[in-house]
C-alpha positions in Angstrom: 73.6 -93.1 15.5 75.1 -94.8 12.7 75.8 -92.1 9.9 76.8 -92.7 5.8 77.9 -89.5 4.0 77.7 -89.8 0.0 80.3 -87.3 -0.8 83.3 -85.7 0.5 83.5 -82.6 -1.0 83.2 -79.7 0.6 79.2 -80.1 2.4 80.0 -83.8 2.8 82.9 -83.7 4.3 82.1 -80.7 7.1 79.2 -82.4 7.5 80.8 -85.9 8.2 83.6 -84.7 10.2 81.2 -82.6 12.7 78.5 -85.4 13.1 81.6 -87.5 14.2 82.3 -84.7 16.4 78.9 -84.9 17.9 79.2 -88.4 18.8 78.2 -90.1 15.7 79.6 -93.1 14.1 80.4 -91.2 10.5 81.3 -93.0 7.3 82.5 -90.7 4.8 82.6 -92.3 1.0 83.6 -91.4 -2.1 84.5 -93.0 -5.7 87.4 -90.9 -5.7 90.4 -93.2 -4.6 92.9 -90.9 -4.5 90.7 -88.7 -2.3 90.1 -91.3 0.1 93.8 -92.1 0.9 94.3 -88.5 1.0 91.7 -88.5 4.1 92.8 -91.2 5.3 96.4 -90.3 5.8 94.9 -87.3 7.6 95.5 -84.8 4.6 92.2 -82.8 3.9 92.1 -82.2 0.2 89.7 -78.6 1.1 91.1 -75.4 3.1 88.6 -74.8 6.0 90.2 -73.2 9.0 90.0 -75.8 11.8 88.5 -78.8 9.7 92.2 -80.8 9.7 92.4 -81.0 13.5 89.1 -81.8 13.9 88.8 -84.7 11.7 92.1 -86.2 13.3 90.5 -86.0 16.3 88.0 -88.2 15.8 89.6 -90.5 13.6 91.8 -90.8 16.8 88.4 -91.5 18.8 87.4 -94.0 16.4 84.3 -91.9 15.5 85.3 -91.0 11.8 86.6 -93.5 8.7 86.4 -93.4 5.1 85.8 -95.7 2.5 85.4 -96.2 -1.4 83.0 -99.3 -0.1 79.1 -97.7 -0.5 77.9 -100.7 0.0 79.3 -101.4 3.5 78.8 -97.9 4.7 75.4 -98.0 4.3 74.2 -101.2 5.4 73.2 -100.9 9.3 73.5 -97.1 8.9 70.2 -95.7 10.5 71.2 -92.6 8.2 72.4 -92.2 4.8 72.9 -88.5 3.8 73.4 -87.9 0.1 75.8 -84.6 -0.5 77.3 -84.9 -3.8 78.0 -82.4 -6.6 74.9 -80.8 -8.5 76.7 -78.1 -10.6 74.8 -76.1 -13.2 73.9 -78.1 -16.5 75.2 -76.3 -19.8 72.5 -75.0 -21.4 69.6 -74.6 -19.6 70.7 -73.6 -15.7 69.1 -76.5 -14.1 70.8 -77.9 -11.0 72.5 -81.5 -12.9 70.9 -84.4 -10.4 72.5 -86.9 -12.2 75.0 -87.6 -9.0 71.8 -87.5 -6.5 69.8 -89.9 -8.9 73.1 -92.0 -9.1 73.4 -91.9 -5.4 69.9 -92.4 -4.2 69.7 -95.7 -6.7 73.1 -97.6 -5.1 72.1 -96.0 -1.8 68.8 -98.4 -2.4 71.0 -101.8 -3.3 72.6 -101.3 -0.6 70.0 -101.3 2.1 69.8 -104.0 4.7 67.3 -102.2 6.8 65.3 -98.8 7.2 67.2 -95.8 6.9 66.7 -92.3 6.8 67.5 -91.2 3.1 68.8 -87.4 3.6 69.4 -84.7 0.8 72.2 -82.5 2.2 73.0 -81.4 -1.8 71.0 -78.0 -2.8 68.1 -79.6 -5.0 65.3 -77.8 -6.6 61.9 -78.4 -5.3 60.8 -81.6 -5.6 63.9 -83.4 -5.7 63.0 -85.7 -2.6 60.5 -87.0 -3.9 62.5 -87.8 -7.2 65.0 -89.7 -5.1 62.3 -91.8 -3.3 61.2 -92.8 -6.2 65.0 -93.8 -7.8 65.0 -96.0 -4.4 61.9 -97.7 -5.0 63.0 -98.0 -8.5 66.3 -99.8 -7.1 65.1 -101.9 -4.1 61.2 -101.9 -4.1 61.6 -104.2 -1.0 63.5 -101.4 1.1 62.3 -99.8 4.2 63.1 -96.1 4.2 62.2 -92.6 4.1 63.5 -89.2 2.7 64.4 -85.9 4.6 65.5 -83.1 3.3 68.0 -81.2 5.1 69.6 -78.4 3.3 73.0 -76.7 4.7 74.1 -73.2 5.2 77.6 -73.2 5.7 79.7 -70.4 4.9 82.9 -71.2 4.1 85.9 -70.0 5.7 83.2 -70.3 9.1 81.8 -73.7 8.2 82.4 -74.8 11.7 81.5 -72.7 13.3 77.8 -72.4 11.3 77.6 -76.1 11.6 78.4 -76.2 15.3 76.5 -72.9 16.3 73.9 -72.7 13.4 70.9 -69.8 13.2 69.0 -72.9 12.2 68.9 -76.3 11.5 65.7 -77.2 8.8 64.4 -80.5 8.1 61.7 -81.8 5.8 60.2 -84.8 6.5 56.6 -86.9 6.2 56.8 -89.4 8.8 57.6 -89.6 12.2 59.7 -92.2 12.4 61.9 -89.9 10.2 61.6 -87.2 12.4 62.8 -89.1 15.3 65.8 -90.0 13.9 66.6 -86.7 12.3 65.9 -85.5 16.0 68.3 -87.9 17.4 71.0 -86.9 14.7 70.7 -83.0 15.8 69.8 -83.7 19.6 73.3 -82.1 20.3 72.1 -78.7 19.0 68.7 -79.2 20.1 70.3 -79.3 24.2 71.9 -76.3 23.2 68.8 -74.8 22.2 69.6 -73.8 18.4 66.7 -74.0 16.4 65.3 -77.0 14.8 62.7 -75.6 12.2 61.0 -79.2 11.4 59.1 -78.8 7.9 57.3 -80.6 4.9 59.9 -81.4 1.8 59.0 -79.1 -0.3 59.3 -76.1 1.7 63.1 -77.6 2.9 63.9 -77.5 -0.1 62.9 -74.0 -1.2 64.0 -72.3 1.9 67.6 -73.5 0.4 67.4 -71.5 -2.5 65.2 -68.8 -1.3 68.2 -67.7 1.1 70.7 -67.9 -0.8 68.6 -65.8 -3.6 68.2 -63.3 -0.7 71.5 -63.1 0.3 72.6 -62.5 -3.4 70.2 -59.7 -3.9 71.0 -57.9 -1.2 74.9 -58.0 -2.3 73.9 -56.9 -5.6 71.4 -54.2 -4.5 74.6 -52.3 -2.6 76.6 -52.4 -5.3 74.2 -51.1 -7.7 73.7 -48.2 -5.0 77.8 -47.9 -4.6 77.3 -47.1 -8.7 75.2 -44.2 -7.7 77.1 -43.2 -5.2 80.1 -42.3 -7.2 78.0 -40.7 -9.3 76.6 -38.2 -7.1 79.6 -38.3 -4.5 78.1 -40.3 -1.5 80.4 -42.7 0.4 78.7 -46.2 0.0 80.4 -47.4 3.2 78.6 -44.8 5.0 75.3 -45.6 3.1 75.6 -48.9 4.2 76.1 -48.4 7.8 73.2 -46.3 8.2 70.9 -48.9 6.1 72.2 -51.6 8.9 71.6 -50.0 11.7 67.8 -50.2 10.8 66.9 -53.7 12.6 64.7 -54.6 9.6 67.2 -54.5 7.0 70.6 -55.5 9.5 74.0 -54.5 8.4 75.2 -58.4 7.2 76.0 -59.0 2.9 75.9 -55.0 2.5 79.7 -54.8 1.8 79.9 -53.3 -1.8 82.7 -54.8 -4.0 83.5 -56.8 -7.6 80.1 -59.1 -7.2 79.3 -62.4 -5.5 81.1 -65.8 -6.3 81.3 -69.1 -5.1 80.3 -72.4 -5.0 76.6 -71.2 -3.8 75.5 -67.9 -4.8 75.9 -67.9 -8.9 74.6 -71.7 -9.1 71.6 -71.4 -6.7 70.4 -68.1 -8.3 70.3 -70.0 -11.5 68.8 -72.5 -10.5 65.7 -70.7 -8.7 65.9 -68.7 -11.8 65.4 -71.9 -13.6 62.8 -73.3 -11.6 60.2 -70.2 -11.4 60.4 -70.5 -16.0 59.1 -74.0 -15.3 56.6 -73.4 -13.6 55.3 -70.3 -15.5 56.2 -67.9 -12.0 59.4 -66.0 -13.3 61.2 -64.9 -10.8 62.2 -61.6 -12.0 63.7 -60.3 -9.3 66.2 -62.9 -9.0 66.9 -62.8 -13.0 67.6 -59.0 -12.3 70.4 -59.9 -9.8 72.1 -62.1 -12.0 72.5 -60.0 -15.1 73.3 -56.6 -12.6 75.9 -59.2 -11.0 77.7 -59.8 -14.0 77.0 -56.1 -15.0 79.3 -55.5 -11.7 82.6 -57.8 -12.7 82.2 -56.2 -15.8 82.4 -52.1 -14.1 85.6 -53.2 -12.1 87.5 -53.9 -15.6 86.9 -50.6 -16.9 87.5 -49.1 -13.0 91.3 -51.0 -13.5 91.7 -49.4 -17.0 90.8 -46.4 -16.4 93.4 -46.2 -13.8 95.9 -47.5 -16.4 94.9 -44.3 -18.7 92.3 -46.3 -20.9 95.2 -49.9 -21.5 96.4 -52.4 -19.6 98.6 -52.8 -22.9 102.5 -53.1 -21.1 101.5 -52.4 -17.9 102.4 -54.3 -14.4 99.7 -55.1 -12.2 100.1 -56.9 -8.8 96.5 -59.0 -7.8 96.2 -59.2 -3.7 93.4 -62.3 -4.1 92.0 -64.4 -6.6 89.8 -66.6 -4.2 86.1 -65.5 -4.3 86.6 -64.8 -0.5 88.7 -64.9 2.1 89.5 -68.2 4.1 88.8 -70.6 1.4 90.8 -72.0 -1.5 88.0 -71.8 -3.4 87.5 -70.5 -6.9 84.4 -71.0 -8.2 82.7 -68.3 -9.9 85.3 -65.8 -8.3 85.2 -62.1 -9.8 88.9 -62.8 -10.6 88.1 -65.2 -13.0 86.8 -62.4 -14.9 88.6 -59.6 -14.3 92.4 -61.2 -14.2 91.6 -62.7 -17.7 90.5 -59.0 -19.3 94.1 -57.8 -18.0 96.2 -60.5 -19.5 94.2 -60.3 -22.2 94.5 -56.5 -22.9 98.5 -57.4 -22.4 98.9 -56.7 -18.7 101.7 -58.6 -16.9 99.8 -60.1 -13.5 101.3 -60.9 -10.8 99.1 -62.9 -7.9 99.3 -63.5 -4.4 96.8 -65.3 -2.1 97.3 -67.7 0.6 95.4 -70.6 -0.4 94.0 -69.6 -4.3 97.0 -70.5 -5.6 96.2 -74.6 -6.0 93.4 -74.0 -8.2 94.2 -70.9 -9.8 97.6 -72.0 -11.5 95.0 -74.0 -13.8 92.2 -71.5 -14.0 94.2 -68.2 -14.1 96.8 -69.1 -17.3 99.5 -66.3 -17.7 100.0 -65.0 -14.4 102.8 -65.2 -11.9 102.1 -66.3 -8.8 104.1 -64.6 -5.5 103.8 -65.4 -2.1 105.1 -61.8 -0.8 102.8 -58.9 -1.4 105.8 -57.1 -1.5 108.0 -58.6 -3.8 104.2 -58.7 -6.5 104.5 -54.7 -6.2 107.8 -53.8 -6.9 108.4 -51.7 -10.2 104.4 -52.6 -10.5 101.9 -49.6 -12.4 99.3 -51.3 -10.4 98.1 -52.6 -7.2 94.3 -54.3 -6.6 93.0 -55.6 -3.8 90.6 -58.0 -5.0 90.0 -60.5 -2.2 89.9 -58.9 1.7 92.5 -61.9 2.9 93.5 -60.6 6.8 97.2 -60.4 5.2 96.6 -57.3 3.0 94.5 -55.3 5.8 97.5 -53.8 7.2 99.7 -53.9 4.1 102.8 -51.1 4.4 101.4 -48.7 2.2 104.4 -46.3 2.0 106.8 -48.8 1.5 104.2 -50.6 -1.7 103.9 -46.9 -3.2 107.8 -46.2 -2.8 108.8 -49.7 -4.8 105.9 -49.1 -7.8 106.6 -48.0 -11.0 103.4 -45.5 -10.8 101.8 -46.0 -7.4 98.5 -46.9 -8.2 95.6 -48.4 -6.2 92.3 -50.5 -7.1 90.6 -50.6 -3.7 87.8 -53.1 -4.7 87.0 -54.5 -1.4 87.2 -50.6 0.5 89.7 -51.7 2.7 91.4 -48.8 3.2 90.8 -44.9 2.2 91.6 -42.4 -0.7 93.0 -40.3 2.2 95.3 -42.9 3.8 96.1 -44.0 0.3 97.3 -40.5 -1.1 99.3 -40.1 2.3 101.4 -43.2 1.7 102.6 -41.9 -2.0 99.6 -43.2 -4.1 99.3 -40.9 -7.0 95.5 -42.2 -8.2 93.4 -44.3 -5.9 90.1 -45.5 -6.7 87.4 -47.6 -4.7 83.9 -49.0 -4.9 81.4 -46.2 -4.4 83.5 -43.7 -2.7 
């Protein structure tokens, strides 16, 4: 199959890169320039583990290319998937369509036969239909149809869920549609991963109705860690025995500083959104959000109380900025809230993190940056592990608490104990529901 991919950001370009992988002749375009050379010197301008070595490869096999050129991707392709940016629009917490309308209308000048039009971008319900319509609106002579096919990559495993998925869904109305979405995925369908084949609509919500899922049930365990310091229960003992019960599974029920990302805040907002226009409030989903933010908000005052009430003077050495680990990506990270409230109490912050540093130097003003844990703690009043990163799992404890200026510890991710903490030298440790 012939394959055009609108978009080489993050979804786009996975997405691209492992259709080439499947065989596919992929097409990757962007109006970014820069961007393009980039990929095409072999450089990807995203950290995914794996996603570099892959993409050489098949540019090597002849599979992959890139291109500025819409217009030549996407005549001949017998697939055009659409998976550009549709951030959250100031104001009102709709998803912003204005790069899928933009899309969807060149994608329909460019036509020179029938294509499959496919939504990869998260869209609210009844987006499809919308982009049909900014195709007909372009080229009322085309031959095509829509699908939707929403993804559910996690990043930092985005291979791996694209290669090995729990499901692949796909909204369509015709069969001709469906038989070429079913040649696309015919790779996973040999390998008996689930194709869930559905009308657009439901696609689409299924997207958002996940992803809402997912959040809440973050947000529920850190509402119960709360409690649990309250009453002196170990939340990482609660949550163990609450996933062993088959019918609630042990997966998202990791307490810590709140959810982030490119995904979770965005989506919620936008279902949030979506239920107020159609008079069905989604109430639950409106409690997650404002609980969420409630959560950032709890692991400031958890940091200040360990500096006795002021971060006013004081050191304090950030293991993590990235929203989590193995990705570069910042987007709605808890560190964007909480490094901010200790520079701005007049904390000196020092960060480390493998890959956070690209985007953070811009996000995170007034910070140092190190790229030795070690080095960040010395003569610090303050250590906090913010982001789970493999390379502060097995951090030297003794020799952090031995180099700080008061040894001690802001456990937000519960990565280690108060009892292996205290051993090492750490005068005050404190966790997240323990």
């Amino acid at each position: 199959m012939r394959i055009a991919m609108i978009g080489t950001g993050y979804v786009g370009l996975v997405s691209g890169v492992c259709f080439s992988d499947f065989g596919h002749e992929v097409v990757c375009v962007d109006r970014d320039p820069k961007k393009i050379e980039m990929l095409e010197a072999g450089r990807v301008p995203i950290f995914e583990p794996g996603l570099d070595d892959l993409m050489a490869r098949n540019v090597a096999a002849g599979r992959l290319s890139f291109t500025t050129d819409l217009k030549t991707a996407v005549g001949g392709a017998d697939a055009v998937f659409i998976a550009v940016g549709t951030p959250t629009r100031r104001g009102d917490g709709h998803a912003d369509l204005t790069y899928v309308m933009d899309a969807a209308a060149e994608i329909g000048r460019a036509l020179t036969g029938y294509a499959v039009i496919v939504t990869k971008s998260t869209v609210p319900v009844g987006t499809n239909r919308k982009v049909a319509q900014a195709v007909r609106d372009a080229a009322p002579e085309a031959a095509f149809d829509v699908a939707s096919n929403p993804e559910f990559l996690r990043e930092g495993a985005a291979i791996d869920d694209f290669m090995r998925p729990d499901r692949v869904v796909v909204g369509v109305e015709s069969a001709r549609a469906e038989e070429v979405m079913s040649a696309i995925y015919r790779p996973l369908y040999l390998r008996d991963f689930a194709i869930m084949v559905t009308d657009l609509e439901s696609a689409e919500m299924i997207k958002y109705a996940a992803n809402a899922f997912l959040a809440t049930k973050i947000t529920f365990i850190n509402e119960i860690a709360a409690l649990c310091e309250r009453v002196g229960a170990d939340v990482k003992k609660v949550s163990k025995g609450m996933g062993l019960d088959g019918r609630i599974g042990n997966k998202f029920l990791h307490a810590g500083p709140g959810y982030g990302g490119s995904c979770f805040p965005k989506d919620t907002a936008a279902l949030a959104r979506i239920g107020q226009d159609h008079a069905m409030p989604m109430r639950i989903t409106e409690a997650v959000m404002q609980v969420n933010e409630g959560v950032k908000a709890r692991m400031v005052e958890k940091l200040r109380d360990l500096c006795d009430g002021s971060f006013n003077g004081r050191t304090v050495a950030v293991m993590g900025v990235t929203f989590k680990p193995n990705t570069d990506d910042m987007r709605e990270a808890p560190s964007l809230t909480i490094v901010p409230a200790l520079v701005g109490g007049g904390a000196k912050v020092r960060v480390v993190d493998p890959e956070g540093r690209r985007e953070g130097e811009a996000l995170l003003p007034g910070v140092a940056w190190h790229d030795d844990p070690y080095e960040a703690c010395a003569e610090a009043d303050l250590i906090v592990l913010l982001t789970e990163w493999n390379e502060f799992r097995a951090l030297d404890l003794e020799r952090i608490a031995g180099a700080m200026r008061t040894p001690r510890m802001a456990d937000l991710r519960n990565i280690y104990s108060r009892e292996v903490a205290e051993a090492a030298g750490f005068a005050a440790y404190d966790a997240v529901g323990r």
